[in-house]
C-alpha positions in Angstrom: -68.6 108.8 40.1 -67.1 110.9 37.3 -65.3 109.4 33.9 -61.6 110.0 35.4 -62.6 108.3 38.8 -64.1 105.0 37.3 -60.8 105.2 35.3 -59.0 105.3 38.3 -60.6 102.9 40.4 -60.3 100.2 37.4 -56.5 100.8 38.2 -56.5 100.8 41.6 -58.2 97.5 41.8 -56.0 96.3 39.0 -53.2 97.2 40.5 -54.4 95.8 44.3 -53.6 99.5 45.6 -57.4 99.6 46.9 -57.6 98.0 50.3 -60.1 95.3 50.2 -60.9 91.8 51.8 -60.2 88.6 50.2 -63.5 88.5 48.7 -63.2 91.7 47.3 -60.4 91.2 45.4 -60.5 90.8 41.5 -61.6 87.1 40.3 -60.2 85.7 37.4 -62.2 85.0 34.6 -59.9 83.7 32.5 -56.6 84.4 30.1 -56.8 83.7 26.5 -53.8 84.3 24.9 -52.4 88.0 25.5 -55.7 88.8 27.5 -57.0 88.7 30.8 -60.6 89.2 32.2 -61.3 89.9 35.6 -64.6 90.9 37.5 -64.4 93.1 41.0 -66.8 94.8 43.1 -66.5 98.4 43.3 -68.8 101.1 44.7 -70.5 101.3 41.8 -71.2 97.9 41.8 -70.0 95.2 39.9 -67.2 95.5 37.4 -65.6 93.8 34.5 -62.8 94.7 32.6 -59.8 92.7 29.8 -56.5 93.8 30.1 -53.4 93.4 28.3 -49.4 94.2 28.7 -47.0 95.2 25.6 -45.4 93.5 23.9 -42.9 96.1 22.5 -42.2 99.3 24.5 -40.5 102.1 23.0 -38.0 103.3 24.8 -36.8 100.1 26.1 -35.1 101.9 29.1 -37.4 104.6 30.0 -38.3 104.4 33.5 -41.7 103.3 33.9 -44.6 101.6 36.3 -46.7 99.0 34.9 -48.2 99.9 31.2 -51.7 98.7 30.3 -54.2 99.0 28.2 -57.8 98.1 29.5 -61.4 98.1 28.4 -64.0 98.1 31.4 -67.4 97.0 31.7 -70.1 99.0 34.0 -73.2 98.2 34.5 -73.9 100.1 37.1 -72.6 102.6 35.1 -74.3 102.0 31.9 -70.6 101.8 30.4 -69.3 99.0 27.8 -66.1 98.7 26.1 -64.6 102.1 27.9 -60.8 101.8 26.8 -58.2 103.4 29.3 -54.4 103.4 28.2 -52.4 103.5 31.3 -49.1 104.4 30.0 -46.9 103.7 33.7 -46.4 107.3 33.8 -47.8 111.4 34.3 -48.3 112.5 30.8 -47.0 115.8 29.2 -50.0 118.2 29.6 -52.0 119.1 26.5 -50.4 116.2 24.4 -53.1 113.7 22.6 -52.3 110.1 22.8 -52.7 108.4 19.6 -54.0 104.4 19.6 -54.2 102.9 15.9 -55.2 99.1 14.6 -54.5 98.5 10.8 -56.1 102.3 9.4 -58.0 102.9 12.4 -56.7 106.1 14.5 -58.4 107.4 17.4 -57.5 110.2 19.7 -57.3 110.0 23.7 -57.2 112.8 26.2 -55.1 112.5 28.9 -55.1 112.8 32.5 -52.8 112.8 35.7 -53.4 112.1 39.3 -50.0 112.2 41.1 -47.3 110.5 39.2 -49.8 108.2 37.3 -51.3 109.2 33.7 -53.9 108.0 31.9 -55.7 107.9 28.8 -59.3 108.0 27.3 -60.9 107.8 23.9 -61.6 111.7 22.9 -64.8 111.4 21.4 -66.8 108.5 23.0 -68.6 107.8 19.1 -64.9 106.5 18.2 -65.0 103.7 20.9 -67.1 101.5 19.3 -65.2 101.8 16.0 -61.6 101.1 17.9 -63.2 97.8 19.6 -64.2 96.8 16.9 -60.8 97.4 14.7 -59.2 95.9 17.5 -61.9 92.4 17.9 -60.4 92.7 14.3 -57.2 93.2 14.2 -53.3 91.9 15.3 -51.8 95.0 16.8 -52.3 98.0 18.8 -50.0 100.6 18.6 -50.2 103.4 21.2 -48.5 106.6 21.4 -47.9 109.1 23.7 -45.3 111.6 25.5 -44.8 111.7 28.8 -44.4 115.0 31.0 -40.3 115.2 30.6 -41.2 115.1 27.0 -40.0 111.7 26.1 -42.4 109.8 23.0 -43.1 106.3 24.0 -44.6 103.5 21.5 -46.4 100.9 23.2 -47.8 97.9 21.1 -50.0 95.0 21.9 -50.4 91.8 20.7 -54.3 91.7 20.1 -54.3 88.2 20.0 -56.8 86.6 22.5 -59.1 89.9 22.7 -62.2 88.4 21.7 -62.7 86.2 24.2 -61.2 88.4 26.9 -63.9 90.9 25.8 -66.9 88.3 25.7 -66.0 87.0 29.3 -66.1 90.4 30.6 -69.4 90.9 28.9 -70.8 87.5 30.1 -69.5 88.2 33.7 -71.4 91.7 34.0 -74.4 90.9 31.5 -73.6 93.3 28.4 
């Protein structure tokens, strides 16, 4: 399964648009503050991811699907902490999405399927620095434009992370 794909089917199962039985559904493993953990099945096995909604979007009335951010576990895979910005619409093409905590700034590419965008981190060598500014810090601030060219500002209460992050890593052993 390619990078965009596992991407995408993280959302799908987030967003129930994958047609599944009761028992495939995502399970709970538990809110802590501004964070949720779930664990699902998918066909590359099992997978675990934390999620989180803004608190602040910028603009207020911009017409927009849901807006995540989430960071997925693998196994499977051989994937931890993969972050994904799901921005609730198609981004403008060739436009970099920006995510920063405190000084820590950290490039995504972007890519559409349909009318739904999304967002990984550019160089894979900066995850691990941006999980652990975020384990770290109090806000998340994302950036991007979306294809009719409007700049939207996203920001996340990172309270509640940590343990969002460590339930997902219990729950698929990483």
């Amino acid at each position: 399964m390619s990078f965009v794909a596992r991407g995408s089917l993280v959302l799908a199962l987030l967003l129930g648009a994958v047609p599944a039985s009761a028992a495939d559904q995502p399970t709970l493993l538990g809110a802590s503050k501004d964070w949720t953990a779930y664990q699902a099945n998918s066909p590359d096995g099992k997978v675990c991811y934390a999620l989180s909604k803004p608190i602040s979007v910028i603009p207020k009335k911009a017409a927009r699907d849901p807006i995540y951010v989430i960071i997925s576990v693998w196994p499977g895979r051989n994937v931890k902490d993969e972050l994904q910005v799901v921005p609730g619409y198609p981004y403008k093409e060739g436009e970099p999405v920006y995510a920063q905590v405190g000084s820590t700034r950290t490039e995504f590419f972007t890519r559409n399927e349909g009318n739904a965008g999304s967002a990984w981190v550019k160089e894979v060598a900066d995850e691990s620095a941006l999980v652990a500014a975020m384990r770290g810090g109090s806000r998340l601030t994302v950036t991007g434009v979306s294809k009719r060219g409007t700049k939207t500002t996203d920001t996340y209460s990172l309270s509640g992370i940590t343990t969002a992050i460590d339930r997902a890593h219990s729950a698929c052993g990483k």
